[in-house]
C-alpha positions as CSV (number, residue, x, y, z in Angstrom):
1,X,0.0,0.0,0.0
2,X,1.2,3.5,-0.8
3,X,2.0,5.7,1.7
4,X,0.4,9.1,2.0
5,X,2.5,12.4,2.3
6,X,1.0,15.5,2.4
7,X,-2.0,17.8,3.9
8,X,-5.7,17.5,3.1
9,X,-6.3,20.6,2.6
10,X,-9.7,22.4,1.7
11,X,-9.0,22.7,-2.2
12,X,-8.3,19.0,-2.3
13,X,-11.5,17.9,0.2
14,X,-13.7,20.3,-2.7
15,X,-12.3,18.5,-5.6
16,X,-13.2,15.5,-4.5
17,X,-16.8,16.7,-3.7
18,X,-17.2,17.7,-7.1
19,X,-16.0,14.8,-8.7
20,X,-18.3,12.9,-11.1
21,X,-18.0,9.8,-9.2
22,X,-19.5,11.3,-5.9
23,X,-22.0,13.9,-7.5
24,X,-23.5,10.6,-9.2
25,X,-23.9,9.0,-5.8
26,X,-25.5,11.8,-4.5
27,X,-27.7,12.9,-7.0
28,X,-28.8,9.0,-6.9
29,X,-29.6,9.1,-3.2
30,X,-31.1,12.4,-3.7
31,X,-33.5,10.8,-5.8
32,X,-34.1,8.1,-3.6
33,X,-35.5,10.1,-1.2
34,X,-37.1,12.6,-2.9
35,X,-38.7,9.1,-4.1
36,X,-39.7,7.7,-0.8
37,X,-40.9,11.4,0.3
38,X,-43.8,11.7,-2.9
39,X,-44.8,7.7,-2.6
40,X,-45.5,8.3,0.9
41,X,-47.6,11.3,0.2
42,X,-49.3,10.0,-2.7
43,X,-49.6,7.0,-0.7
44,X,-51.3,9.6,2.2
45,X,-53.9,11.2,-0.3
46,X,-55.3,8.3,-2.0
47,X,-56.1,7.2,1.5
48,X,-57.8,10.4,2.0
49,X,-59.9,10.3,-1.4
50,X,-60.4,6.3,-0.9
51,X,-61.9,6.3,2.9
């Protein structure tokens, strides 16, 4: 295994935030719970028209 040398420093922590790789992943779990949040609440208003 390589060692590390070096600081993390802010710049490097931001590039890695705004990689592709991780703003997929979050844009994916972003939709997953924007998901979950409307089928509950469609899921709560049907129940209200139906009874």
């Amino acid at each position: 295994m390589p060692e590390i040398k070096g600081t993390v420093t802010e710049e490097l922590v931001k590039q890695a935030l705004y990689s592709e790789e991780v703003n997929r992943v979050l844009k994916a779990q972003v939709r997953k719970d924007f998901e979950a949040q409307i089928d509950a609440y469609v899921d709560e208003v049907l129940a209200r028209m139906v009874g």
